[in-house]
C-alpha positions in Angstrom: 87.0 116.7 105.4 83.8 117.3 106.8 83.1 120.4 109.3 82.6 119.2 112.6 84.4 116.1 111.9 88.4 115.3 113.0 90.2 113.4 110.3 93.7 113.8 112.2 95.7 115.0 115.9 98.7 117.0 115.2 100.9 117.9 118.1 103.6 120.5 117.4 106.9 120.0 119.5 107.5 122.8 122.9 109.8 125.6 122.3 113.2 125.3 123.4 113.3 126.6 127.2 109.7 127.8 127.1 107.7 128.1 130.2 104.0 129.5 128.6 102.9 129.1 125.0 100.1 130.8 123.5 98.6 133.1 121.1 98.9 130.9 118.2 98.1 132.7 114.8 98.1 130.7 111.4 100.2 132.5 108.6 99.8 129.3 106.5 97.8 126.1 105.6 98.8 123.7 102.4 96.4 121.1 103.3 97.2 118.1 101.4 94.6 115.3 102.0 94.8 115.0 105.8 97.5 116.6 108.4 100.1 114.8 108.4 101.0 115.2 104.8 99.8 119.3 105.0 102.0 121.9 106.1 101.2 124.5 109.2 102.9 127.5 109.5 102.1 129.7 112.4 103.2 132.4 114.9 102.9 132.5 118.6 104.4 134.0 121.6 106.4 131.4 124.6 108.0 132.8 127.6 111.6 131.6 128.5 113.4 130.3 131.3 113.9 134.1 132.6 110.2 134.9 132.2 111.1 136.7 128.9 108.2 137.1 126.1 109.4 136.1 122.9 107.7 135.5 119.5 107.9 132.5 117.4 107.3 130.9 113.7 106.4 127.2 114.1 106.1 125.0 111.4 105.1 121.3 110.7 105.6 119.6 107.5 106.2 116.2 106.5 109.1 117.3 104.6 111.6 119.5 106.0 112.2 122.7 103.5 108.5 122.9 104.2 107.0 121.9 100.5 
């Protein structure tokens, strides 16, 4: 992968009930030839149906224990 360069789009599925995501910070990357076979791990915070600020871990993998 060259800098500069997409070799993939992601999109990571809303959190239940949220109104606002943001913040995201990475905890992990396993990159394993391009996206969709890597694994993301990351935190963020989402607001709730009652305006509530919660915090999150997200994670996309193409398998699902996350290896």
């Amino acid at each position: 992968m060259k800098g500069g360069e997409s070799s993939d789009t992601v999109t990571f599925e809303s959190t239940l009930d949220s109104i606002n995501e943001g913040s995201p910070s990475f905890e992990s990357v396993n990159f394993k030839n391009n996206l969709k076979e890597s694994s993301i791990t990351l935190f963020y915070e989402f607001q709730n149906f009652m305006r509530k600020t919660k915090v999150a871990k997200g994670m996309m993998s193409p398998n699902p224990d996350g290896d």
